[in-house]
BAVOVEX-861082 format. One record per residue (C-alpha): residue number from 1; residue in three letters; x, z, y. Coordinates in steps of 0.25 Angstrom, whole numbers, plus 2048, in hexadecimal, padded with zeros to 3 digits. Example, Ala and Ser with C-alpha at 12.3 -4.5 7.8 and 13.67 -1.06 7.14 Angstrom:
// BAVOVEX-861082
node k->1 | r->ALA | x->831 | z->81F | y->7EE
node k->2 | r->SER | x->837 | z->81D | y->7FC
***
This chain:
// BAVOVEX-861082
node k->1 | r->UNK | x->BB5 | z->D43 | y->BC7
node k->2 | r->UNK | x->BA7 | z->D47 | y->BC8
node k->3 | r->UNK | x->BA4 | z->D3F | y->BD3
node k->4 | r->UNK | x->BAD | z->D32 | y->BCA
node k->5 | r->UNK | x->BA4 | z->D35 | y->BBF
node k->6 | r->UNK | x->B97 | z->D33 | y->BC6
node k->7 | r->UNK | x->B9C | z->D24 | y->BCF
node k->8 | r->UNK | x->B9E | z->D21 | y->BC1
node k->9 | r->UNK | x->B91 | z->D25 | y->BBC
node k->10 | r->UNK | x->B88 | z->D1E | y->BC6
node k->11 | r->UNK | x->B8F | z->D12 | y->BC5
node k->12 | r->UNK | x->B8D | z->D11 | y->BB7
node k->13 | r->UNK | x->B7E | z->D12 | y->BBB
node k->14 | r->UNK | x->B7D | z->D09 | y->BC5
node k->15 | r->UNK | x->B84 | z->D00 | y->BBD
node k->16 | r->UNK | x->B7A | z->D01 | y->BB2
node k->17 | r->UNK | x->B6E | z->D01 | y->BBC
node k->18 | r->UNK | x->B73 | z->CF2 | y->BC1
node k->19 | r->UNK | x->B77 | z->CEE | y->BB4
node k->20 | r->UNK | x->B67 | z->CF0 | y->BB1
node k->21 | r->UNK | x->B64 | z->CEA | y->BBC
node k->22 | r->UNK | x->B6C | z->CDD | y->BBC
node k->23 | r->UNK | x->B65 | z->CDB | y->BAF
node k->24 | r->UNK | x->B58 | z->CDB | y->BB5
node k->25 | r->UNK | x->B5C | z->CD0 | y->BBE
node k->26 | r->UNK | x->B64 | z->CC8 | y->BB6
node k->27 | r->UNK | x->B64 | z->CB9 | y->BBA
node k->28 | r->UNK | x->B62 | z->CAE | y->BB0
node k->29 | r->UNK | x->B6B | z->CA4 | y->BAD
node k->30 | r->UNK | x->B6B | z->C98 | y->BB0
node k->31 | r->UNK | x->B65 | z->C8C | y->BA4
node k->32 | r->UNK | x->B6A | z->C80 | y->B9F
node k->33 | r->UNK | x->B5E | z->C75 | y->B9F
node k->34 | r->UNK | x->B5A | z->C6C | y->B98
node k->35 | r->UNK | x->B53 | z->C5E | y->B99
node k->36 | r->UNK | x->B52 | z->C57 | y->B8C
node k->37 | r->UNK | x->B4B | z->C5C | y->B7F
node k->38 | r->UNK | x->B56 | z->C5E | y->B74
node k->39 | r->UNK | x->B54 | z->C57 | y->B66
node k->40 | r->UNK | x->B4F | z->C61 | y->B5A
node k->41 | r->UNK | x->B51 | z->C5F | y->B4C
node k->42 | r->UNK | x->B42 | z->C5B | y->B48
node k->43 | r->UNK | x->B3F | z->C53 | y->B54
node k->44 | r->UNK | x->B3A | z->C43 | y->B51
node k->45 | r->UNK | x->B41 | z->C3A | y->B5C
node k->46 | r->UNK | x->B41 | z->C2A | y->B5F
node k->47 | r->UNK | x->B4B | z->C22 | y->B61
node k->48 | r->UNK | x->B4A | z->C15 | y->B69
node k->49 | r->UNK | x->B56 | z->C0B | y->B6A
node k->50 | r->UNK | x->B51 | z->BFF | y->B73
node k->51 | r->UNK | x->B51 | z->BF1 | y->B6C
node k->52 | r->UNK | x->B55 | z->BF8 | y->B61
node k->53 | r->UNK | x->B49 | z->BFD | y->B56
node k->54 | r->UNK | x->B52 | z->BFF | y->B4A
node k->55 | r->UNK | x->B59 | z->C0A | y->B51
node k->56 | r->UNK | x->B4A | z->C11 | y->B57
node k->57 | r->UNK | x->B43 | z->C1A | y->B4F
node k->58 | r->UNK | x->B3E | z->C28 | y->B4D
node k->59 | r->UNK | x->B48 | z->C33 | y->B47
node k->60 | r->UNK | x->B45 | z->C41 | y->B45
node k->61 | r->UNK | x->B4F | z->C4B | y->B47
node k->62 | r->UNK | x->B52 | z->C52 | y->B3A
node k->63 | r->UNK | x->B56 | z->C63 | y->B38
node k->64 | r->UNK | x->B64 | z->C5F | y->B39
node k->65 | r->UNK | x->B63 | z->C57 | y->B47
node k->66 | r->UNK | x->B67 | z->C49 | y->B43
node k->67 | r->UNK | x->B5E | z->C3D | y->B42
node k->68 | r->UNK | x->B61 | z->C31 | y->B39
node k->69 | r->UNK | x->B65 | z->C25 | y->B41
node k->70 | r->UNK | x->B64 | z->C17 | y->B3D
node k->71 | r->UNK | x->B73 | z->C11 | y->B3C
node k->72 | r->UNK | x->B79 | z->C1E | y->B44
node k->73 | r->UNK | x->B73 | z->C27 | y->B39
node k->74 | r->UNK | x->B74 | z->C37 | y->B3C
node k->75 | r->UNK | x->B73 | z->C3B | y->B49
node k->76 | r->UNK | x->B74 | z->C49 | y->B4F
node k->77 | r->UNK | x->B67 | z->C49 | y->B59
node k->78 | r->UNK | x->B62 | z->C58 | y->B59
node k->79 | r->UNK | x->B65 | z->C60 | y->B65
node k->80 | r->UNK | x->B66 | z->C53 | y->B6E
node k->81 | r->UNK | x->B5D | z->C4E | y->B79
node k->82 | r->UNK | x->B56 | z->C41 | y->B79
node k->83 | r->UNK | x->B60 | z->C3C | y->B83
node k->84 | r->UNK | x->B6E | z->C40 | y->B7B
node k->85 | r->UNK | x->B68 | z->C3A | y->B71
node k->86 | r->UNK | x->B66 | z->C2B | y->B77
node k->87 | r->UNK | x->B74 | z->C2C | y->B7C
node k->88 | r->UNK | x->B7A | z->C2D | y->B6E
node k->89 | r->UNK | x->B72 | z->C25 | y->B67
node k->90 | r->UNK | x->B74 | z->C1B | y->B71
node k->91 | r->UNK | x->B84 | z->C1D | y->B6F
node k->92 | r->UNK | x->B83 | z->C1B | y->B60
node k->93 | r->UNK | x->B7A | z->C10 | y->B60
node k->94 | r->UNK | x->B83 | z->C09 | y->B68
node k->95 | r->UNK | x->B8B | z->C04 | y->B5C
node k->96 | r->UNK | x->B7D | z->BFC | y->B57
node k->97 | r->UNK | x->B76 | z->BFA | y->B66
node k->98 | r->UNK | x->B7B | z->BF4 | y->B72
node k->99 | r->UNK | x->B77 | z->BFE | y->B7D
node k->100 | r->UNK | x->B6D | z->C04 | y->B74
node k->101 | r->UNK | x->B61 | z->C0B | y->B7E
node k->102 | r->UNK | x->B5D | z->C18 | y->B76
node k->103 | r->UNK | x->B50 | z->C1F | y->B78
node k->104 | r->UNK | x->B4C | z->C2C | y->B70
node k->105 | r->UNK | x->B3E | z->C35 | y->B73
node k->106 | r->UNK | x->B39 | z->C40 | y->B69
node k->107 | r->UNK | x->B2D | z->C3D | y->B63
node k->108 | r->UNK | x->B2B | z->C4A | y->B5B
node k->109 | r->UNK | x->B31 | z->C57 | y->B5E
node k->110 | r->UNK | x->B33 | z->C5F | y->B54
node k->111 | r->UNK | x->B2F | z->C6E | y->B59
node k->112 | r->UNK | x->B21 | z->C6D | y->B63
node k->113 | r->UNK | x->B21 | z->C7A | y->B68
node k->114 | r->UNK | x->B27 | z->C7D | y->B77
node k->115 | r->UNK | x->B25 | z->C8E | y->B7B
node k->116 | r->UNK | x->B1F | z->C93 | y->B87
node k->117 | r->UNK | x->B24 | z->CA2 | y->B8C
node k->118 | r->UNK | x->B22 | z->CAA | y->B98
node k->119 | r->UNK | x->B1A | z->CAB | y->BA3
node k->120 | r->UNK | x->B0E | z->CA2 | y->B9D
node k->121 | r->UNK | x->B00 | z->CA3 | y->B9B
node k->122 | r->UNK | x->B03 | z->CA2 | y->B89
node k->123 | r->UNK | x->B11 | z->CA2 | y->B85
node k->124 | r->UNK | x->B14 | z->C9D | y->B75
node k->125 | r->UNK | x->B18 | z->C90 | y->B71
node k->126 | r->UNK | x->B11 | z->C83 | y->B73
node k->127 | r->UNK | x->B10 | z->C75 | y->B6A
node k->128 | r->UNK | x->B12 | z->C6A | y->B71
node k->129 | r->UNK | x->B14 | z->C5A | y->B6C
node k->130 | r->UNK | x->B1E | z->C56 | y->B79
node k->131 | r->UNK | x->B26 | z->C5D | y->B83
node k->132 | r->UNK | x->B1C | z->C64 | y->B8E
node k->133 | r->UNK | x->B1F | z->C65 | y->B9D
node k->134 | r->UNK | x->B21 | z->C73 | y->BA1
node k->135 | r->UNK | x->B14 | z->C74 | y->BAB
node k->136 | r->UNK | x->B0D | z->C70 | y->B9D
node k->137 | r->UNK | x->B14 | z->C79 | y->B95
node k->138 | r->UNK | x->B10 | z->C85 | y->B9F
node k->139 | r->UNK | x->B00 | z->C80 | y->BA0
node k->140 | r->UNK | x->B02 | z->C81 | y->B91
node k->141 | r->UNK | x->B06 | z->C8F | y->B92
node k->142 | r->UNK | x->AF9 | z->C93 | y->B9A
node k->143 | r->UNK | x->B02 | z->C91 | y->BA8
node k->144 | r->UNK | x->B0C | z->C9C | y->BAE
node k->145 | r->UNK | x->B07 | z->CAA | y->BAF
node k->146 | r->UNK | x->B16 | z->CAD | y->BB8
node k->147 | r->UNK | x->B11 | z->CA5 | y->BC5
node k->148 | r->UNK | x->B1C | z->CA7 | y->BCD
node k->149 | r->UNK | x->B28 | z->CA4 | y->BC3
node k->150 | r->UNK | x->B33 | z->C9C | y->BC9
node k->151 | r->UNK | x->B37 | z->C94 | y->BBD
node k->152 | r->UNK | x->B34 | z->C92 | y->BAE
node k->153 | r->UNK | x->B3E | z->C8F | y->BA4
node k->154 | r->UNK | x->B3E | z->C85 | y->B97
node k->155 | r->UNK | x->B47 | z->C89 | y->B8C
node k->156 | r->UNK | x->B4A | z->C7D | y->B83
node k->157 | r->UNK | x->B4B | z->C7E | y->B76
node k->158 | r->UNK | x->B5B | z->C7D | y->B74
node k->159 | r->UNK | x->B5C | z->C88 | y->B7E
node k->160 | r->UNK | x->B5D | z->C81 | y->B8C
node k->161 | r->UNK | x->B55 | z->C86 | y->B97
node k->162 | r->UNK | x->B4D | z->C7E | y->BA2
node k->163 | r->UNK | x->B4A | z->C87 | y->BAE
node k->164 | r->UNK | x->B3D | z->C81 | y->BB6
node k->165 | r->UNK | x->B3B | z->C85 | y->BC6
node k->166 | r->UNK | x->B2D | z->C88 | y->BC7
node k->167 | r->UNK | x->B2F | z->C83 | y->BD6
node k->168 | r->UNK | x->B25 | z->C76 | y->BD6
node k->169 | r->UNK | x->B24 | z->C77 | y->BC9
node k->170 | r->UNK | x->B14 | z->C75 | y->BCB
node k->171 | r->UNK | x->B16 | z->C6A | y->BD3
node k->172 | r->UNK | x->B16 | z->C5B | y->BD2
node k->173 | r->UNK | x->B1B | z->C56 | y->BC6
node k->174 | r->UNK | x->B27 | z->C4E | y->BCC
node k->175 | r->UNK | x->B2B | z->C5C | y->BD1
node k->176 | r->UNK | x->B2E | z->C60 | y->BC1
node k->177 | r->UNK | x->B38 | z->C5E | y->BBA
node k->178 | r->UNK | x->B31 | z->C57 | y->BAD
node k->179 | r->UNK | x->B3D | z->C53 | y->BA6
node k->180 | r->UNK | x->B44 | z->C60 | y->BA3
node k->181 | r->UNK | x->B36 | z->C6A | y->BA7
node k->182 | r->UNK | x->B31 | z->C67 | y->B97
node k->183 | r->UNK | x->B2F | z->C6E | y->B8B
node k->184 | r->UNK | x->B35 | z->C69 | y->B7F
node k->185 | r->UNK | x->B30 | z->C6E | y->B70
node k->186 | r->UNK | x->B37 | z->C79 | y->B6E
node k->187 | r->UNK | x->B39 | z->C7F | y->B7D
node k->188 | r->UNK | x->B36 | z->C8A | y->B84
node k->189 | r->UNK | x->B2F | z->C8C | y->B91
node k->190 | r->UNK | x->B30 | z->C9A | y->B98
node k->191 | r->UNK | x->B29 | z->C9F | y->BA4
node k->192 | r->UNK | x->B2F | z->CAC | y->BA8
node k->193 | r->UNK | x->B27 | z->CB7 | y->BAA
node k->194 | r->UNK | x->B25 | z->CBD | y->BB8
node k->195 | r->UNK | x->B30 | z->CC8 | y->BBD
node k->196 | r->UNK | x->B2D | z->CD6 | y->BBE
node k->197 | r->UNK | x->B39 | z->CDF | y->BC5
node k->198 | r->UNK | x->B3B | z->CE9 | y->BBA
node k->199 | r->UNK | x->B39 | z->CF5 | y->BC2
node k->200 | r->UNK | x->B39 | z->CFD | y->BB4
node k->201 | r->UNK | x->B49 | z->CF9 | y->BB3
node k->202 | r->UNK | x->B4C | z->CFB | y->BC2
node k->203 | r->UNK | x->B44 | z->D0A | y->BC1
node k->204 | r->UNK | x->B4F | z->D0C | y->BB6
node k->205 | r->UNK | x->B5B | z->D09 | y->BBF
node k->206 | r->UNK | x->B56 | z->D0F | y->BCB
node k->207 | r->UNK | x->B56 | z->D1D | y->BC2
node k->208 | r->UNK | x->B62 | z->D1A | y->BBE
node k->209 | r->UNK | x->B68 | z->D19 | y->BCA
node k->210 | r->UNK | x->B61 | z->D24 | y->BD2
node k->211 | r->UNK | x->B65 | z->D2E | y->BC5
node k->212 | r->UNK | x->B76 | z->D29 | y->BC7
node k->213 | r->UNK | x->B74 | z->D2B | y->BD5
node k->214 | r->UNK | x->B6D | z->D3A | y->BD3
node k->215 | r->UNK | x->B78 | z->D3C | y->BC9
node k->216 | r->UNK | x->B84 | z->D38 | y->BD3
node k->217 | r->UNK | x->B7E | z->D3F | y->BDD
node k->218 | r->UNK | x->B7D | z->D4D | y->BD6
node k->219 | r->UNK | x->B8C | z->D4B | y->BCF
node k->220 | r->UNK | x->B91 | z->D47 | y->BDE
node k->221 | r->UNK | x->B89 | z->D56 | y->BE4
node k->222 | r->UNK | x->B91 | z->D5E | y->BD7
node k->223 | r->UNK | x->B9E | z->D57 | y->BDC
node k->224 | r->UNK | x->B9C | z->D5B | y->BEA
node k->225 | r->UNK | x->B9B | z->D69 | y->BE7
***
């Protein structure tokens, strides 16, 4: 019974102790990305429909999202890319344009703030008037202090993450990815700090252990007896 009770006892232990440990360790998981800044309610856009100048103009999005469109009249544009946006115009313009040819850029954004955290020389937020390269972005920041980070990460603002190889990152500029690797107002770049192994946390496990061990050892000597 004795010797029942102390398996049971140092398992529970162990258990614990790699419980602790696997939080350490714990792997991320892995991020959506995302290529396209979304529309935001505030934001001014232009659209452009080729031959077609009663249809072109500048709109700005309103609280609720939608923007007053001649003959369509509301439209839901909020939370949309530029992209999404063209094809359903297009598709409702269809009825009025034969093959309508759609453009829409942003000519104001509404928030002009991207943030910088992590392992830079000044963390905070930063104004800009258009969307930044990364490589800027991180100059603007005073530059890494974390020199041998493997990869940084841009959190948009609608919660999708863009994680960036730092493999060549420096390199040419064709070797950059300059379509996706952008800040857009509103979005978050993070540099992560350098690791530290958390001897502090493994010093606690380590006593934990040694003490279930002395502990099983002196209950398995009384048994014996």
């Amino acid at each position: 019974m004795q010797r029942f009770l102390a398996s049971t006892l140092l398992i529970r232990y162990i258990n614990w102790a790699l419980v602790l440990g696997a939080l350490c360790f714990v792997p991320k998981s892995a991020y959506s990305q995302a290529e396209e800044y979304i529309l935001k309610p505030g934001d001014v856009i232009s659209v452009s429909v080729v031959e077609h100048p009663e249809f072109s103009g500048r709109h700005k999005i309103r609280p609720d999202g939608r923007i007053n469109y001649p003959v369509i009249g509301e439209l839901d544009v909020a939370s949309l890319s530029c992209a999404q946006l063209v094809k359903i115009m297009q598709g409702k313009l269809a009825s009025y344009v034969n093959n309508p040819v759609v453009s829409v850029s942003i000519e104001a954004y509404y928030s002009n703030r991207v943030y910088i955290i992590g392992a830079v020389g000044r963390t905070g937020e930063f104004e800009i008037y258009e969307p930044i390269d990364v490589m800027k972005a991180i100059i603007l920041a005073g530059g890494l202090t974390n020199t041998k980070v493997k990869s940084i990460k841009i959190i948009r603002a609608d919660g999708n993450v863009v994680q960036i190889p730092m493999v060549g990152f420096w390199g040419t500029e064709s070797r950059r990815d300059n379509k996706r690797w952008v800040l857009y107002p509103g979005d978050t770049l993070y540099v992560p700090t350098s690791f530290s192994i958390p001897w502090a946390m493994i010093s606690t496990v380590l006593g934990v252990i040694s003490v279930s061990l002395g502990l099983y050892l002196t209950i398995m000597s009384l048994g014996s007896r």
